[in-house]
C-alpha positions as CSV (number, residue, x, y, z in Angstrom):
1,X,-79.8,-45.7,-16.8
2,X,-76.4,-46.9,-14.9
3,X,-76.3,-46.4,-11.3
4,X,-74.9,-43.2,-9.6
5,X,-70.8,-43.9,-8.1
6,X,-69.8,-43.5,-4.7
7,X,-67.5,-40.4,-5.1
8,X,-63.7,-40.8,-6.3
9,X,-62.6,-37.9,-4.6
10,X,-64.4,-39.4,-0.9
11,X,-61.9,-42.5,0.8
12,X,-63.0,-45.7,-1.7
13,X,-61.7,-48.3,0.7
14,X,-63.9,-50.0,3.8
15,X,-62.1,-49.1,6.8
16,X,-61.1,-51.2,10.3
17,X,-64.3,-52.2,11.9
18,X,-66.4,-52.7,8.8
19,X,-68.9,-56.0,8.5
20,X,-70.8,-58.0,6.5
21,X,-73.7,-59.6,8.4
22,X,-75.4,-62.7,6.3
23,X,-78.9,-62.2,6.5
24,X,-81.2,-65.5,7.4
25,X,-82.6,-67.0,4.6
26,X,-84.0,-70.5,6.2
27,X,-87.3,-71.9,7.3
28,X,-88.4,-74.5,9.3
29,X,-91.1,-76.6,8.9
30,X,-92.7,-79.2,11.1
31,X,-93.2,-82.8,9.2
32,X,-95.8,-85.6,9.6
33,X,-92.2,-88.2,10.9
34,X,-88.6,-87.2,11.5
35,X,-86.9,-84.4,12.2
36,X,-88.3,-81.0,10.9
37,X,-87.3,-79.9,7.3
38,X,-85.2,-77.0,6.6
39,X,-85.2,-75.3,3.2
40,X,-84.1,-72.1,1.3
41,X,-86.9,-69.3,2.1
42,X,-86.2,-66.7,-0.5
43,X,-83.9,-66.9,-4.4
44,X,-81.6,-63.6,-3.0
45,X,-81.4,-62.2,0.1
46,X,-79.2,-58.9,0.9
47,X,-76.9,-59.1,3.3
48,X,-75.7,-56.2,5.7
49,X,-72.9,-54.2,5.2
50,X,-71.7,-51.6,8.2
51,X,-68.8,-49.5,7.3
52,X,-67.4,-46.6,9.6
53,X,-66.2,-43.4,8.0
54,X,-64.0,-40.2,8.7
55,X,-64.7,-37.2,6.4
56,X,-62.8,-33.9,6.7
57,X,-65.7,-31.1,6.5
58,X,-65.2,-30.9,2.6
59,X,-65.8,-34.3,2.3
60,X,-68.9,-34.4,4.0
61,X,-70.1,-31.5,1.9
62,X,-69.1,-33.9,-1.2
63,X,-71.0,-36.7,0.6
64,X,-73.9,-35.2,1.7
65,X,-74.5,-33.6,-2.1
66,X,-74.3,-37.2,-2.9
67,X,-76.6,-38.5,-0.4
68,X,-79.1,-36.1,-0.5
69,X,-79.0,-34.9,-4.3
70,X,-77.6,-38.2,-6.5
71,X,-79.1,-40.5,-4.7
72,X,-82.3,-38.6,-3.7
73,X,-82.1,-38.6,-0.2
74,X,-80.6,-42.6,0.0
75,X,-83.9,-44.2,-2.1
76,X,-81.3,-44.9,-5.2
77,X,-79.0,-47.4,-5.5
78,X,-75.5,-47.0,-6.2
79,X,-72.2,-48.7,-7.0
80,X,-69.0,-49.0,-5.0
81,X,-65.6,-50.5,-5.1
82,X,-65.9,-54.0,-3.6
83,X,-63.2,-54.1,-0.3
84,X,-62.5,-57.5,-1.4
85,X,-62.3,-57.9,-5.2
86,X,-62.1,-54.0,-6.5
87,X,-64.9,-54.5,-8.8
88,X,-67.8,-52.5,-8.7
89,X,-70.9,-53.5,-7.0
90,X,-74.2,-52.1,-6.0
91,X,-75.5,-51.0,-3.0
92,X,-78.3,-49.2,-1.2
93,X,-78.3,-47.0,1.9
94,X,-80.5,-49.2,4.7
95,X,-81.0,-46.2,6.2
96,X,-79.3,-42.2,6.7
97,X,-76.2,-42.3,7.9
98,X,-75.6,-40.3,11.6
99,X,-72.1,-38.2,11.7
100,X,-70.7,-37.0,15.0
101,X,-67.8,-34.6,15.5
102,X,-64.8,-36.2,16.1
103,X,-62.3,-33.5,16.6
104,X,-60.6,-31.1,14.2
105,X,-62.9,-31.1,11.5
106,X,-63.5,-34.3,11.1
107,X,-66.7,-36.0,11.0
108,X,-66.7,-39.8,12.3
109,X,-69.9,-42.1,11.0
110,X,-71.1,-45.0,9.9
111,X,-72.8,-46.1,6.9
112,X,-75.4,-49.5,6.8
113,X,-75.9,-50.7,3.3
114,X,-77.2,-53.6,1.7
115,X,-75.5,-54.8,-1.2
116,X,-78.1,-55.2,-4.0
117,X,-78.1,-58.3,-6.8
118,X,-79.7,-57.0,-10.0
């Protein structure tokens, strides 16, 4: 079954402010001589992807419908316009987003996903 899409008719681009923090994926280990080794811990890791967003009170309607409904709540994954390439790519909410009133019906927040290799 292919993955829900982030919704056309909701802002597709990552707006000023957005990141992408690597996530660690090394482990040290003491040797018998020399200097400790360092090697590769894990095949994948996921890294972190913050992204602020503006929705007029529509648009949050449209998001939370997708949030709460598609993606049951955040616990599917999901696929997105990559900011850099325009492909799609797939990606999972870390955790709920928070929204905060930022004037004239507009609703400022920020989303925290992980982009997910399948």
């Amino acid at each position: 079954m292919p993955n829900p899409v982030y919704p056309t008719t909701l802002n597709q681009d990552f707006l000023l402010g957005s990141s992408i923090e690597f996530q660690s994926n090394t482990i040290t280990s003491a040797t018998g001589v020399g200097p400790p080794k360092l090697r590769r811990r894990y095949t994948t890791v996921f890294d972190k992807i913050t992204t602020p967003v503006k929705y007029t009170s529509a648009e949050l309607v449209i998001f939370r419908t997708f949030f709460n409904t598609t993606l049951l709540n955040g616990s599917l994954k999901f696929d997105w316009k990559d900011p850099d390439t325009g492909t799609l790519k797939t990606y999972q909410f870390m955790n709920p987003p928070a929204f905060t009133a930022s004037g004239n019906k507009i609703w400022s927040g920020t989303l925290t996903l992980t982009e997910v290799t399948t």
